[in-house]
N, C-alpha and C positions, 0 to 999 in steps of 0.2 A: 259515671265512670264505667267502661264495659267490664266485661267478666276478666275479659286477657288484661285489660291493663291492672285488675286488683293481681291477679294471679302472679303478674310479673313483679310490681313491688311488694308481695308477701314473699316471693320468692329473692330479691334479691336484699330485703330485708335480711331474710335471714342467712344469706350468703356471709352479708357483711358482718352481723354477730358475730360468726362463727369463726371469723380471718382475725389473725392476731392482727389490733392495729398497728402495732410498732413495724409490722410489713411494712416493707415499701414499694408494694402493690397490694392495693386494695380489691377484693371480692368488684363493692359496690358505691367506690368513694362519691360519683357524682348523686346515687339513690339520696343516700343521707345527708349531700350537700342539698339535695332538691328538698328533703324534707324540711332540712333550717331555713330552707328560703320563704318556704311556706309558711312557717312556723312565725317565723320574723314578718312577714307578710299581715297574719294573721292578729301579730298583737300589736302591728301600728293601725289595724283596721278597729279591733277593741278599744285602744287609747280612745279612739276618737269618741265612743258612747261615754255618756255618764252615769245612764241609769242599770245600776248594779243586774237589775231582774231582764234587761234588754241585752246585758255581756251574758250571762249565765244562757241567754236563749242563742245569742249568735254564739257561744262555743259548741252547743250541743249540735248547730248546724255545722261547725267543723269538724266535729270529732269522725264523723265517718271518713272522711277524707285522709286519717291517721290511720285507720283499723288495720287493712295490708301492712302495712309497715310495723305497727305494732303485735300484729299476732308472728308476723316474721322473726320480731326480735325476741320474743316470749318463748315460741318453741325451737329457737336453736340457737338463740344468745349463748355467748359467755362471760356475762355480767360486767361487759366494757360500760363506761360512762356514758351518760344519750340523754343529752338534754331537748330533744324532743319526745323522747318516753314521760321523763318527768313529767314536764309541761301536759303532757295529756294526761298523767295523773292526776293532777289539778284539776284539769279542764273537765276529767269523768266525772269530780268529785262535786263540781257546781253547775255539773247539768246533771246531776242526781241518776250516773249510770256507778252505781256504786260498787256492782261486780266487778268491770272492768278496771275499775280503781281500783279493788281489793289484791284483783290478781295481778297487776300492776308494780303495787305495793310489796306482797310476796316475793316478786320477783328483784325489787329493788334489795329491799333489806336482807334476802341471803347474801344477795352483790355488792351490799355495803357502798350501793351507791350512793352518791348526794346528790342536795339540791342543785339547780343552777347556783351561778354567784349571786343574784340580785336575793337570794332569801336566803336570811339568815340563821333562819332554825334549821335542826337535824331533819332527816328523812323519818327519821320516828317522830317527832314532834309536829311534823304537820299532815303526818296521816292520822295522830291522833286526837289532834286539836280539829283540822278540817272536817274530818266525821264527826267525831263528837257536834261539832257547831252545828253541823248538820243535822242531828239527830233532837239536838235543843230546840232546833227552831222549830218542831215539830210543822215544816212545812206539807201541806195536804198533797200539791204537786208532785214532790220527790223527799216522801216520806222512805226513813232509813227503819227497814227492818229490824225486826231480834235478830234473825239471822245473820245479819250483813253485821250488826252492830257487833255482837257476841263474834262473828270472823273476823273482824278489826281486832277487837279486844285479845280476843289467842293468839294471833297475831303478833301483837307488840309485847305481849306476857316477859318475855324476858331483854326489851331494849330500854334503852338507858335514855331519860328526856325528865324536862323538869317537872317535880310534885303539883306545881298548878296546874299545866295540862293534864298530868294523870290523873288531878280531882276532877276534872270537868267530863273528861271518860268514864269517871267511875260514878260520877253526877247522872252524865246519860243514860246508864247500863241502868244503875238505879230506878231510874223517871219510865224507862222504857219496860223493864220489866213488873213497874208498880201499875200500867198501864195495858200488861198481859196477864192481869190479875196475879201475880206471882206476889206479892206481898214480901217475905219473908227473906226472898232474893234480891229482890229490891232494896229493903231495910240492908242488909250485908254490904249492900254498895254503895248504899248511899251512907254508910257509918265509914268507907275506907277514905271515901271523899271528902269527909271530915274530918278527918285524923291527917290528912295531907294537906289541906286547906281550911282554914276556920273559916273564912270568908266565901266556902263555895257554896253557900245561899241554900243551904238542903231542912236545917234543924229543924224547920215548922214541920218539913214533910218526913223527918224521922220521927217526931213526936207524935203526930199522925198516924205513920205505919204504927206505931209501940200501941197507941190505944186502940187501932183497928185490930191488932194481932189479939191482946188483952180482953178485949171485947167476944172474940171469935174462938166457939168450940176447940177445943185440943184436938185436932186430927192429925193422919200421917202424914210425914211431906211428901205430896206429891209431885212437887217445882221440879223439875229437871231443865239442864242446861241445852239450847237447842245445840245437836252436831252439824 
């Protein structure tokens, strides 16, 4: 794609944000018609893989192909519905570009926007369920940061999704910062993901943290939360 053609759809991307849609003239109605075609394009060409780690590779090869259009709608949106934003939220989130999912996300949940129809759960609930998974699988490929995790986490701090997903975020935050030698942080989260979840599989590795911490000199806490 040359430089003029990203320029042009970053540019009438975010024309179209910015036009009230209930106009009846749009900024850039055929822009975002081309983007669903592609979009739609794109997930009868996924149907057809089966293998889970071959879709996660043919998205990340799509996703440049959204970026114009999505940094259009990011910096001069006004948090209309855009079900090909979502979708590339998804799509960021299992080709392991977890920035752009982040900011994405941000973006979505001030706009209190939703899923497509095809998925069921809230816009909170599977930002925080799909990181989280992410974060468990502790894949080598597209390993999820303290950082990225801990921005997911502030993130969703005050939206409303159900206490099994919030154990499995708080599971992760746990597992990941027990893993940045932070012990004591770890232990705090992995007790909240217990107290929401009996069944969120933590107790051997809270017993663990208690006799590591028990074991280990009295010092200051030095843990701090990454910014």
């Amino acid at each position: 794609m040359s430089l003029a053609r990203k320029h042009f759809q970053k540019t009438m991307a975010a024309a179209q944000a910015a036009t009230d849609q209930d106009s009846p003239v749009r900024a850039n109605a055929n822009q975002y018609e081309l983007m669903q075609a592609q979009l739609h394009a794109h997930k009868l060409e996924l149907k057809s893989i089966q293998s889970i780690t071959n879709k996660c590779q043919k998205k990340a090869e799509f996703l440049p192909l959204y970026t114009p259009y999505i940094e259009g709608v990011l910096e001069s949106g006004n948090g209309q519905p855009d079900i090909v934003l979502m979708m590339v939220m998804l799509w960021s989130i299992d080709a392991g570009n977890y920035t752009t999912a982040l900011n994405i996300a941000a973006y979505a949940l001030k706009n209190n926007l939703s899923m497509p129809d095809a998925h069921q759960r809230s816009t909170a609930c599977v930002i925080a369920e799909e990181i989280a998974d992410a974060a468990l699988k502790t894949d080598p490929s597209h390993p999820v940061s303290l950082l990225q995790l801990v921005a997911a986490y502030q993130l969703l701090a005050d939206a409303d999704y159900p206490d099994q997903v919030k154990a499995k975020l708080e599971k992760a935050m746990g597992l990941t910062y027990q893993e940045n030698n932070q012990p004591e942080t770890a232990l705090k989260h992995l007790k909240s993901a217990l107290l929401l979840n009996e069944r969120s599989g933590v107790k051997s590795t809270i017993k663990s943290l208690e006799k590591q911490l028990k074991e280990t000199p009295a010092k200051p806490n030095t843990e701090a939360t990454p910014s």
